[in-house]
C-alpha positions as CSV (number, residue, x, y, z in Angstrom):
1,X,93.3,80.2,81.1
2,X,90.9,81.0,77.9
3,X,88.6,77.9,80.0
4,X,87.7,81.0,82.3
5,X,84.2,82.5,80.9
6,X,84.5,86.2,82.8
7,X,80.3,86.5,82.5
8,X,80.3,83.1,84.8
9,X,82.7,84.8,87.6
10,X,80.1,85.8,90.8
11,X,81.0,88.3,93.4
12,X,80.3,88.6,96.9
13,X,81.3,92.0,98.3
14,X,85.3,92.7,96.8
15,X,86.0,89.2,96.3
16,X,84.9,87.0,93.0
17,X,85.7,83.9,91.8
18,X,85.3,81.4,89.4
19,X,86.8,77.7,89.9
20,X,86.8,74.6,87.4
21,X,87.8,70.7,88.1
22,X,88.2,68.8,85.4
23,X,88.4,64.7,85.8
24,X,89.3,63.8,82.1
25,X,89.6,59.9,83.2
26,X,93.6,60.2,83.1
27,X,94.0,63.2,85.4
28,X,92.3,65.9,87.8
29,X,93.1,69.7,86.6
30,X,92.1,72.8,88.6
31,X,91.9,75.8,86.5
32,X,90.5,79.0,88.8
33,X,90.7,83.0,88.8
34,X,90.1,84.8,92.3
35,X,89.8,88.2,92.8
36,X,89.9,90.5,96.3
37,X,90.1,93.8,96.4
38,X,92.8,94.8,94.0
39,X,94.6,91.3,94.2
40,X,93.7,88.8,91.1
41,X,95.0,85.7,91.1
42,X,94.6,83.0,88.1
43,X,95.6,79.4,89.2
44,X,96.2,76.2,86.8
45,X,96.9,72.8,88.4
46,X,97.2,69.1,87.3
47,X,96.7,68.0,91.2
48,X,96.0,63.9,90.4
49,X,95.5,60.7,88.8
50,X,91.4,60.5,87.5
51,X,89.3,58.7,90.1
52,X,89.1,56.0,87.9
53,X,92.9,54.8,88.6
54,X,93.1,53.4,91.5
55,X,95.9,54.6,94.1
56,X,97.9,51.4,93.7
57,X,97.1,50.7,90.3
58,X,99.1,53.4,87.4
59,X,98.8,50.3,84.5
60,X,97.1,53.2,82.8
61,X,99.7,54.8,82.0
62,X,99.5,58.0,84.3
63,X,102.8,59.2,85.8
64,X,102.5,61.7,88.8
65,X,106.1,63.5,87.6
66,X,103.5,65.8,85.9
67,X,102.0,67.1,88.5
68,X,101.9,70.6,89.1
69,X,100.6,73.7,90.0
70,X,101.5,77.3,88.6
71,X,99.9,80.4,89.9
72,X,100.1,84.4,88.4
73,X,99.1,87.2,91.1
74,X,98.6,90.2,89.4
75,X,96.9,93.6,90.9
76,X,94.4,95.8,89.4
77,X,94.1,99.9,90.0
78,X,90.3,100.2,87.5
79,X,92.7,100.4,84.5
80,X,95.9,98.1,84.5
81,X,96.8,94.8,85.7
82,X,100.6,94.3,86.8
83,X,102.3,91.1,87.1
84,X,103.4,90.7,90.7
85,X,104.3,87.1,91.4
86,X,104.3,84.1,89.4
87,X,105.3,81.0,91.1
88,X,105.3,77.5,90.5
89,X,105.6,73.9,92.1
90,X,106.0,70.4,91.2
């Protein structure tokens, strides 16, 4: 989560957010923080093979059992954020 800069996060209203996808040539991460109201989520994700694997093609060595995605929801009252949830799949 420290690939989150918190001066790059933009808000509309109660809700911000900042989202990055990251195609490193072996596989496609999602690494994102989203905020409403008091509800702040931080989400990390390896969702894919790189684009430049084809479907039908893993001689590259790239082995979807690592796939994954894990997600914190936390809220915020102006001074504290509480661990609510944390889940994770894959």
């Amino acid at each position: 989560m420290n690939a989150i800069p918190l001066e790059r996060v933009n808000w509309c209203g109660d809700k911000a957010m900042y989202k990055t996808t990251i195609d490193d040539g072996y596989a496609v991460s999602v690494t994102s923080l989203r905020i409403e109201q008091d509800t702040v989520t931080l989400y990390e994700s390896m969702q894919s093979h790189s684009e430049i694997i084809p479907d039908d093609n893993f001689d590259c060595g790239y082995d979807s059992i690592s796939e994954y995605s894990s997600w914190w929801i936390f809220t915020y009252d102006g001074k504290t954020l509480k661990l609510i949830d944390q889940k994770t799949a894959g």
